[in-house]
C-alpha positions as CSV (number, residue, x, y, z in Angstrom):
1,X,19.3,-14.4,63.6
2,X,20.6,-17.4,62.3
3,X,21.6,-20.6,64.8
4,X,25.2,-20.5,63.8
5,X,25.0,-16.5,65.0
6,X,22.9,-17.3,68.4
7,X,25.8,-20.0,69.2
8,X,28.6,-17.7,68.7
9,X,26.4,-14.6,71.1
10,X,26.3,-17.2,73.7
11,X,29.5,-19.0,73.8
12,X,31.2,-15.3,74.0
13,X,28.9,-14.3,77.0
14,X,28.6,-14.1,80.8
15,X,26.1,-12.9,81.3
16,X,23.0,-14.5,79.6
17,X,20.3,-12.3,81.3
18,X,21.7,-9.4,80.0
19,X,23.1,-10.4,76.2
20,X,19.2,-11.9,76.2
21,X,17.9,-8.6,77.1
22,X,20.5,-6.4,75.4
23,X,19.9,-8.3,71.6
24,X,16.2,-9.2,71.8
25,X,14.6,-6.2,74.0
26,X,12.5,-5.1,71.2
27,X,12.4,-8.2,69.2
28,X,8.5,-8.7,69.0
29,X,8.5,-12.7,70.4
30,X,9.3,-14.3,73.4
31,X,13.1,-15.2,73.9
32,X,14.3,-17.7,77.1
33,X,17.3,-19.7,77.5
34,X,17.8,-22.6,79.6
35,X,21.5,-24.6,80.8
36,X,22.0,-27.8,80.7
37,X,20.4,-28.2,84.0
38,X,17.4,-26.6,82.2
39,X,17.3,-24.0,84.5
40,X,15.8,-20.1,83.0
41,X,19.4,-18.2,82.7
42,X,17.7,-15.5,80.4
43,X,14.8,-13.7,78.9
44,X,13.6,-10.7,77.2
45,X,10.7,-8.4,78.6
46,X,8.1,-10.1,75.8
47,X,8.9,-13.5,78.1
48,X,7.9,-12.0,81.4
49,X,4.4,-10.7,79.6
50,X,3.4,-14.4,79.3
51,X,5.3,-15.8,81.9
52,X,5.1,-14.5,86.0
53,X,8.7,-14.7,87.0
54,X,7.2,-15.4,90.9
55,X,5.4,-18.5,89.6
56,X,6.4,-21.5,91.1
57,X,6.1,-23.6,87.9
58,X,8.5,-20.5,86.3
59,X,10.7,-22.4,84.0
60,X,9.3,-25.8,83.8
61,X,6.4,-25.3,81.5
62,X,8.2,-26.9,78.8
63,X,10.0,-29.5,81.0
64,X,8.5,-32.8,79.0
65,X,9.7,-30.8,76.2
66,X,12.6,-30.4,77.2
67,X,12.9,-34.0,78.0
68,X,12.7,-34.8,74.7
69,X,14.7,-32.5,73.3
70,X,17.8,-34.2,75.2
71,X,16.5,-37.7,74.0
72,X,16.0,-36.9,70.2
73,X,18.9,-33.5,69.9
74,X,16.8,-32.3,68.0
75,X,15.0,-28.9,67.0
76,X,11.4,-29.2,67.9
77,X,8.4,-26.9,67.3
78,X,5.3,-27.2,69.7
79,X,2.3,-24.9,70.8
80,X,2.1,-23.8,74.6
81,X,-0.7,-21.8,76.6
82,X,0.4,-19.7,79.1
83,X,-0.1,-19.9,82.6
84,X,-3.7,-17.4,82.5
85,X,-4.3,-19.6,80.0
86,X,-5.7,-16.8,77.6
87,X,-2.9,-16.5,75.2
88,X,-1.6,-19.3,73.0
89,X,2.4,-19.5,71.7
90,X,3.9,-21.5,69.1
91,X,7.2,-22.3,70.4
92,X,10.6,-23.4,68.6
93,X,13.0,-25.2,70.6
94,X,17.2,-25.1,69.7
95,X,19.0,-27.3,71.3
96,X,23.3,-26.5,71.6
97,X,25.7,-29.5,72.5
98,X,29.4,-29.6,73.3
99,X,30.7,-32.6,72.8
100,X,27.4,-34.4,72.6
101,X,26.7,-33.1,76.1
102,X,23.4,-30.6,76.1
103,X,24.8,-26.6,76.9
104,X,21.8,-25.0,76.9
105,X,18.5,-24.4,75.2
106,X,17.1,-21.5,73.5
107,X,13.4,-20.7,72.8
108,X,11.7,-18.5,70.8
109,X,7.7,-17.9,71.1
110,X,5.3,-16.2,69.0
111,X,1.9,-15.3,69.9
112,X,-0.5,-17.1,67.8
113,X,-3.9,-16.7,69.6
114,X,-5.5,-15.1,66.9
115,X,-4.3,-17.2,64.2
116,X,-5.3,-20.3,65.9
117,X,-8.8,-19.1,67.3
118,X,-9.4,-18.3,63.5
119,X,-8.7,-21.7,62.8
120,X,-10.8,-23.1,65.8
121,X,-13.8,-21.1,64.0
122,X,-13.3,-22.5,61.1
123,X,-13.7,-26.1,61.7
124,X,-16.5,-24.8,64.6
125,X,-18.3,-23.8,61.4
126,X,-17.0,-26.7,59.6
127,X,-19.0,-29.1,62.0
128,X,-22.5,-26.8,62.1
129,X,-22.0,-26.4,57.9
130,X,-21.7,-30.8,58.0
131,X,-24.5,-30.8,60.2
132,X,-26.7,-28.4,58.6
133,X,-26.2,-30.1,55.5
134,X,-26.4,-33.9,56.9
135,X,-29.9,-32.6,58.4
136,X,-31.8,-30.2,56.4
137,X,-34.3,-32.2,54.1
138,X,-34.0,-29.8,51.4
139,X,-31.5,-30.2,47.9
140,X,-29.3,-27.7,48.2
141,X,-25.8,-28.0,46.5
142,X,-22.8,-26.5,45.7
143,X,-20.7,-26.6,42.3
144,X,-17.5,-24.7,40.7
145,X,-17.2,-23.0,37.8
146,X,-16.8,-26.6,35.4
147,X,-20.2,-27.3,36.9
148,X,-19.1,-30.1,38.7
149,X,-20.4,-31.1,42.4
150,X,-18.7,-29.6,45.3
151,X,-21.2,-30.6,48.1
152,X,-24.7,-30.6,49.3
153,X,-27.0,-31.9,51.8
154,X,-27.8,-35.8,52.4
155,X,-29.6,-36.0,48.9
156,X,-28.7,-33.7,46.9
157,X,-25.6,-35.6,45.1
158,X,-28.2,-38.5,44.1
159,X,-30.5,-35.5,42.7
160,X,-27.5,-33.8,41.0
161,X,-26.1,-37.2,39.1
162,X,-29.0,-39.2,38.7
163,X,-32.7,-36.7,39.1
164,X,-33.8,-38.6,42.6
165,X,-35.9,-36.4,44.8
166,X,-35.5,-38.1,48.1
167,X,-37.5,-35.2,49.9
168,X,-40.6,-36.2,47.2
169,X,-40.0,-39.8,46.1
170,X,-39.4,-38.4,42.7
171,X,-37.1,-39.4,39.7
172,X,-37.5,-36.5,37.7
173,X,-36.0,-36.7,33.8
174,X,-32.8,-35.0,34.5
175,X,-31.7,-34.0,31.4
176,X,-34.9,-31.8,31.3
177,X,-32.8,-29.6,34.3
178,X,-30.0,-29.3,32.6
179,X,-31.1,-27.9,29.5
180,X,-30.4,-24.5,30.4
181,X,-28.0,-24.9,33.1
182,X,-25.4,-23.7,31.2
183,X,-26.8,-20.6,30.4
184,X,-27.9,-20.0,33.8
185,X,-25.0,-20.6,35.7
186,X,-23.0,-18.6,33.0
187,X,-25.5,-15.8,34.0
188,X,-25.1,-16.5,37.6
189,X,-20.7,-15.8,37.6
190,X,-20.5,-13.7,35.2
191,X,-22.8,-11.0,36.2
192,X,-22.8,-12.0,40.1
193,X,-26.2,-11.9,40.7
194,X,-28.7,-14.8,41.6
195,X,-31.6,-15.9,39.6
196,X,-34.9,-17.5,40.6
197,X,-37.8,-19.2,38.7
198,X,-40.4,-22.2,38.7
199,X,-40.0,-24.9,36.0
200,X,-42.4,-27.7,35.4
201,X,-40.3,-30.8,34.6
202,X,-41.9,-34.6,34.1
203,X,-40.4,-37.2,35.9
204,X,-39.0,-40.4,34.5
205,X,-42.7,-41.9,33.7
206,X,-43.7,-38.7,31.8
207,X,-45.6,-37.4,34.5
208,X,-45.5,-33.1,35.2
209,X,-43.9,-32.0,38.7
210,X,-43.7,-28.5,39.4
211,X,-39.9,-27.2,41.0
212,X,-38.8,-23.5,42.1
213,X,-35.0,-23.1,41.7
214,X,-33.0,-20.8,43.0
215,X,-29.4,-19.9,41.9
216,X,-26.4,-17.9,43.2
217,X,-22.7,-16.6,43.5
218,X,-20.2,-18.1,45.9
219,X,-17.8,-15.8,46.6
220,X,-14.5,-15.9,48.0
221,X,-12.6,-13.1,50.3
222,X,-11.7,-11.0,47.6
223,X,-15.6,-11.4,45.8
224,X,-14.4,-13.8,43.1
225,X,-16.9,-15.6,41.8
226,X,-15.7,-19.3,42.5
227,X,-18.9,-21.6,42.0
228,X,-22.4,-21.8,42.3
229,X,-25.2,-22.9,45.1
230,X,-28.5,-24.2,43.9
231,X,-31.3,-24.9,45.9
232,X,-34.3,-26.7,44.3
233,X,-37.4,-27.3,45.8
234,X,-40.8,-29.1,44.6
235,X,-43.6,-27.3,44.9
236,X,-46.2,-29.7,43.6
237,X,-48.2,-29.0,47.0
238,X,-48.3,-25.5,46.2
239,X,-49.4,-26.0,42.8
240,X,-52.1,-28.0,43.5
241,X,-53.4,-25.5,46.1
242,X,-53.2,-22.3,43.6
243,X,-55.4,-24.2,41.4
244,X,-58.1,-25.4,44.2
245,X,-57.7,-21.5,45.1
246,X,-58.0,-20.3,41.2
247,X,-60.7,-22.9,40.6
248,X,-63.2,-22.1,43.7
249,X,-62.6,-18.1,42.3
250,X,-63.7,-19.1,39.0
251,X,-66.7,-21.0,40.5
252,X,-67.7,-18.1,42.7
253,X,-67.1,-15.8,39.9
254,X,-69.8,-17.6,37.4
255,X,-72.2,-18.1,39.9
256,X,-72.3,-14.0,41.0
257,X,-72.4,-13.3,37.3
258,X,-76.4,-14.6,37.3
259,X,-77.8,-13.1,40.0
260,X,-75.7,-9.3,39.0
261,X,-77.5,-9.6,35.7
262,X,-80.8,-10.3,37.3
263,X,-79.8,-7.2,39.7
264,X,-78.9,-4.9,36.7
265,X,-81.5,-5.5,35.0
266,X,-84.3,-4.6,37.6
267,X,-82.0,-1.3,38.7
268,X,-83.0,-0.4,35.4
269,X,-86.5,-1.7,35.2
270,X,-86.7,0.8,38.3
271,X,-85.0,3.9,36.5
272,X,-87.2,3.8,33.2
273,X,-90.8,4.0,35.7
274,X,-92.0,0.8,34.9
275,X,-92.9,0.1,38.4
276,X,-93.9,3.5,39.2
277,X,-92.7,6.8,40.0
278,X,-89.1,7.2,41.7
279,X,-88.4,10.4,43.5
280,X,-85.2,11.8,42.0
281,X,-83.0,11.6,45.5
282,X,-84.0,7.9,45.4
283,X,-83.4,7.6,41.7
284,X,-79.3,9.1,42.2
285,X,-78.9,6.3,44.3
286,X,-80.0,4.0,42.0
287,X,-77.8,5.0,39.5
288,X,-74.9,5.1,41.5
289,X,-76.3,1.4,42.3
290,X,-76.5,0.7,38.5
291,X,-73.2,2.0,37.9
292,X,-71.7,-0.4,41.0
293,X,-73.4,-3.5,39.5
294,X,-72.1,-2.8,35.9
295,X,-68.9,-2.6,37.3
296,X,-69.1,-5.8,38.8
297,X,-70.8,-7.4,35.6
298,X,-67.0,-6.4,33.9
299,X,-65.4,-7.2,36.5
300,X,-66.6,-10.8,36.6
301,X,-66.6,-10.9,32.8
302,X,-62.8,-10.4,33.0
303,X,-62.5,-13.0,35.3
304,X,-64.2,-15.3,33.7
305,X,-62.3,-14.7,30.5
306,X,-58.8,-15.1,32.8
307,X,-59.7,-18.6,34.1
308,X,-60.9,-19.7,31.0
309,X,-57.2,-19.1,29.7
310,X,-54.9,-22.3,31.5
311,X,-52.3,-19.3,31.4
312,X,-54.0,-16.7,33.6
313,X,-53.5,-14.0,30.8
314,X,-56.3,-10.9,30.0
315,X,-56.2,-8.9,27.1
316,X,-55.4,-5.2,28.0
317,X,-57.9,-3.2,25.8
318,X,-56.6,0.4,25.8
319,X,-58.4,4.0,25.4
320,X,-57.9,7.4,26.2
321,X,-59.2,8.0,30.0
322,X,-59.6,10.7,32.1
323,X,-58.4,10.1,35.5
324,X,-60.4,12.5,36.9
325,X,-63.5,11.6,35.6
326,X,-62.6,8.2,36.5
327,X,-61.9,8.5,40.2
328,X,-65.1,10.5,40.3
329,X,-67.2,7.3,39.5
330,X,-64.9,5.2,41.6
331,X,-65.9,7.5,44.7
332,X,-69.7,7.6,43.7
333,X,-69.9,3.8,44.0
334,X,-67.7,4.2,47.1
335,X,-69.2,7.2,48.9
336,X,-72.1,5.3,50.7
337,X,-69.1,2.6,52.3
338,X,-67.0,5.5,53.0
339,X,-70.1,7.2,55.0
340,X,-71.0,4.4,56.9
341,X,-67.2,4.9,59.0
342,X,-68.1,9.0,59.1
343,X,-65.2,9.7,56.4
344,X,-65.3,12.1,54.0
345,X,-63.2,12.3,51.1
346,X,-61.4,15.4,49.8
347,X,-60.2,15.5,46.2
348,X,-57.6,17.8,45.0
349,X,-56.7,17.8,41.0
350,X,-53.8,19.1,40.2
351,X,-53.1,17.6,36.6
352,X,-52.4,19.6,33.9
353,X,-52.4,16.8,31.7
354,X,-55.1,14.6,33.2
355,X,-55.2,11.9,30.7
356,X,-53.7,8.5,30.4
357,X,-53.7,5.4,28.5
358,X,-54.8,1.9,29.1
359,X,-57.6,-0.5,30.1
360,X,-60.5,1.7,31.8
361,X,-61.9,-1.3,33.3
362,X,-58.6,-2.9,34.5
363,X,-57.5,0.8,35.9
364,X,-61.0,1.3,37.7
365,X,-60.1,-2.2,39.3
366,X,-56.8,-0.8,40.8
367,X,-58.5,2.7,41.9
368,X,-61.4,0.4,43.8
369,X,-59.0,-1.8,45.4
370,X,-56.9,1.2,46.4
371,X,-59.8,3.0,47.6
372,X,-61.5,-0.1,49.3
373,X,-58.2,-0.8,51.1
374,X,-58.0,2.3,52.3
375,X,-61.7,3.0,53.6
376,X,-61.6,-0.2,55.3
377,X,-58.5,0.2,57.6
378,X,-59.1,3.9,57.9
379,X,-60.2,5.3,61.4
380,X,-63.2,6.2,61.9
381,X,-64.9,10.0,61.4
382,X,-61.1,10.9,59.7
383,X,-60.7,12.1,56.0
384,X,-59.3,10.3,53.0
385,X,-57.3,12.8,50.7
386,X,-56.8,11.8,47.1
387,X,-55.2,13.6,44.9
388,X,-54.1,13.8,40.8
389,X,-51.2,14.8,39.5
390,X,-48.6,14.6,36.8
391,X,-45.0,13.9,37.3
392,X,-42.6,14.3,34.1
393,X,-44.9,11.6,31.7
394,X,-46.3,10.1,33.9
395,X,-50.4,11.0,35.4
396,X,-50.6,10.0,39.1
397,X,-53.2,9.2,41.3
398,X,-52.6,8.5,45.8
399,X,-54.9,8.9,48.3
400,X,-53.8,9.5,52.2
401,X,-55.6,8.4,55.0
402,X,-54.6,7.7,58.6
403,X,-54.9,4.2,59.4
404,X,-51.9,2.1,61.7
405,X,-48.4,2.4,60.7
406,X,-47.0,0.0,58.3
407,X,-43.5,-0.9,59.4
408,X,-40.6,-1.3,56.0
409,X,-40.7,-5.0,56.1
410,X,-44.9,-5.3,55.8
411,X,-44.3,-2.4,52.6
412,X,-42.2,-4.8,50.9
413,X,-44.9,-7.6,51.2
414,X,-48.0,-5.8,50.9
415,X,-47.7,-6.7,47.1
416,X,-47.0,-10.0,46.9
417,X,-49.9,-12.7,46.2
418,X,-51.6,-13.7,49.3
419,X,-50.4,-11.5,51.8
420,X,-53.3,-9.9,53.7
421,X,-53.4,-7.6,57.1
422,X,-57.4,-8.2,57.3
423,X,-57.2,-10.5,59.8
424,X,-55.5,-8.3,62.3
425,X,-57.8,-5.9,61.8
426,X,-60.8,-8.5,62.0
427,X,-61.6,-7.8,58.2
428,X,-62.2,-10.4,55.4
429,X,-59.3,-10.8,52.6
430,X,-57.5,-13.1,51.2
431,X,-54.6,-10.8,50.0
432,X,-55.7,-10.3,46.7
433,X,-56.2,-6.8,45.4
434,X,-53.0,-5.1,46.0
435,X,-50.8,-7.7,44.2
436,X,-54.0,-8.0,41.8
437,X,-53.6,-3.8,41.2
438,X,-49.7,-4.3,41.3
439,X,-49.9,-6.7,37.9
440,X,-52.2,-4.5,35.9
441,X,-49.8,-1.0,36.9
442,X,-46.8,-3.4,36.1
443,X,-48.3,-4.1,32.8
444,X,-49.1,-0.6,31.8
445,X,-45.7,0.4,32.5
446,X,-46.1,2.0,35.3
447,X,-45.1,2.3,39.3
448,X,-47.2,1.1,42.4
449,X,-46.1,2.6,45.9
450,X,-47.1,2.7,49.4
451,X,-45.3,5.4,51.7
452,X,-46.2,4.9,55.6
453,X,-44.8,7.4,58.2
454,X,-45.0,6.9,61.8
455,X,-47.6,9.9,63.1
456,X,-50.5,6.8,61.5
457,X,-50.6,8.6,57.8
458,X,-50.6,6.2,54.6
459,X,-50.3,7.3,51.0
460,X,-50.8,4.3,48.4
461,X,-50.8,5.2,44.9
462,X,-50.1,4.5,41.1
463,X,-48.6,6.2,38.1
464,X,-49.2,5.2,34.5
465,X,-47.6,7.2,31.4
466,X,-49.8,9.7,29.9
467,X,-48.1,9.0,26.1
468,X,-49.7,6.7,23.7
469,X,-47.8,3.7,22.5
470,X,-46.2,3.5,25.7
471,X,-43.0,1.4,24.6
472,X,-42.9,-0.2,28.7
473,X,-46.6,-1.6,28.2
474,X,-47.9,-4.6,28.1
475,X,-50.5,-6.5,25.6
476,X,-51.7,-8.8,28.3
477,X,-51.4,-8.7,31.8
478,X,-51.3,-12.4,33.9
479,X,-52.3,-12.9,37.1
């Protein structure tokens, strides 16, 4: 309703409560009208939800308002809490004179709670965003879709325009980062998905500094890509500490090799008699012994040959094997570990294509970690159930045991570098074999799983493609 309209309602009425009520009974705001004694002569039913008519301040919430009002004669627009204090108005103010002298006053008052409590949030999160970002001593940093900087924490707008890394006291060659930042953060908003890597960049005196970056989507309301956040971190510390952990390996490694020769070769100084006799019980064991230390001596061959590359990288050597026949010689070097805990270990085959392709020594590798895994958190006097199988191209191998639930979040892990459950159990490990076994089924194209359900039963197992010239594998596996 325009002013012009509301002046010619009022200056053709009596009775102001009721023309209020009659025209605005359903309008959705707050109507009240005030004399020139700025006394309430009118409101609608909306008014009396904000407003107790029996309150003594009824009528002169708005009085320094209304004050200036009369001084200016002017319109005026203002925000008002109600008396409960729980619901917030925006208020606008009209002001009719006749012959300069005030008549009355109408308001009108919508509820804007929501609205403004929205807003309230939003510089609440403001201030925490400002303060995360003054205080976290990380470079993170946000840019639009030009590339250019948005905003960051403390440092990061040096680190973006000139390479210094406050956190690190490095001034790392900058144009080095930038070399593929075009490509990456076209990948970034155009496909809407993050990327993450390490990248070894040298800083401005030509010395190497290892730093992990991490890249993603900022979105807007309507899931508009509309920029970019980066987040780069050194991780020279980290580096340095994978190769004091790869180097004391490699050491370990060559000195074990010396002393398994030495035990290899007098297993089988035993087997051909040359000290004697050997009842044949005694001499099954030592085979199974021989077999064990053989296994070890290519074992530590291969790691040997892996260190000795800066890279990490083994040569996959691939053959025809027989999975059977190959968990069969897994469990004879196993049995005796297996025994010493009173499990016994059923196998069920149930492959009619039990052959696969790939590196018999690097696949023995992942059924001995699997196995040894699996004895050693198994309970004591249960059974172990493995069993081979095919599935569409694929030849399969799990084994089931019962052994402590492992909860979604620890499957995730379980395969990652590092990441051992030994200690709660009061075993050794360093976390090792299962990311060790995930590489070398990654590299043969094929799957690693775990599947843990909550009666305390835990399959773990592998499936590798029973085709040659397997288009998904690998010629090298790195570790």
């Amino acid at each position: 309703m325009e002013r012009a309209q509301i002046d010619n309602l009022l200056k053709n009425s009596i009775n102001y409560e009721e023309i209020v009520n009659k025209f605005f009974k359903n309008y959705p705001d707050a109507i009240w009208l005030k004399n020139k004694d700025l006394k309430i002569i009118g409101a609608n039913e909306i008014y009396y939800k904000y407003f107790n008519k029996n309150n003594e301040n009824f009528g002169k919430e708005t009085a320094e308002i209304d004050s200036q009002i009369i001084q200016t004669g002017g319109n005026k627009v203002f925000s008002l809490r109600t008396p409960n204090r729980n619901r917030i108005l925006s208020v606008a103010a009209i002001p009719f004179f006749k012959l300069e002298k005030l008549e009355y006053i109408v308001y009108i008052a919508k509820d804007v709670t929501e609205q403004e409590e929205l807003k309230e949030r939003f510089f609440i999160n403001k201030y925490q965003l400002n303060a995360l970002l003054e205080n976290v001593p990380k470079l993170i940093y946000m840019k639009d879709l030009e590339g250019k900087y948005i905003t960051g924490t403390k440092h990061s707008k040096d680190f973006f325009n000139t390479g210094f890394d406050y956190c690190h006291n490095v001034k790392i060659n900058i144009s080095e980062l930038k070399v593929n930042n075009l490509y990456e953060d076209k990948f970034v908003t155009e496909n809407n998905k993050h990327v993450s890597y390490e990248r070894e960049i040298c800083d401005t005196q030509g010395a190497p500094h290892w730093y992990k970056i991490y890249k993603a989507p900022i979105n807007n309301y309507t899931g508009d890509v509309i920029g970019t956040l980066v987040m780069v971190n050194n991780i020279d510390a980290e580096k340095v500490l994978q190769a004091q952990r790869e180097t004391f390996v490699a050491s370990l490694g060559h000195d074990l090799k010396n002393p398994t020769l030495a035990q290899i070769r007098a297993i089988e100084l035993l087997l051909k008699g040359d000290f004697g006799n050997i009842p044949t019980a005694q001499k099954d064991i030592l085979e199974m012994v021989l077999d064990s230390c053989k296994y070890m001596k290519a074992m530590l061959s291969s790691l040997l040959a892996t260190y000795r590359n800066e890279k990490g990288v083994v040569t996959l050597n691939y053959e025809e094997i027989s999975l059977p026949d190959l968990t069969s010689e897994c469990i004879s070097e196993m049995i005796y570990l297996a025994k010493d805990k009173g499990i016994s270990i059923d196998t069920v085959e149930n492959a009619r294509k039990p052959l696969l392709f790939g590196d018999k020594v690097q696949i023995k590798r992942v059924i001995m970690n699997l196995m040894s895994n699996g004895i050693k958190y198994a309970y004591k006097n249960s059974t172990i159930k493995i069993r081979i199988y095919n599935e569409s191209d694929y030849t399969c191998f799990e084994f089931e045991n019962n052994s402590p639930y492992i909860p979604p979040d620890k499957q995730e892990a379980i395969f990652a570098r590092y990441v051992s459950f030994a200690e709660a159990h009061k075993e050794l490990g360093i976390g090792l074999g299962l990311y060790t076994s995930k590489k070398i089924v990654d590299a043969h194209g094929g799957q690693i799983f775990v599947k843990s359900f909550e009666d305390e039963r835990n399959i773990f197992g592998f499936k590798i493609p029973n085709t040659k010239n397997n288009i998904c594998a690998a010629k090298t596996v790195t570790f």
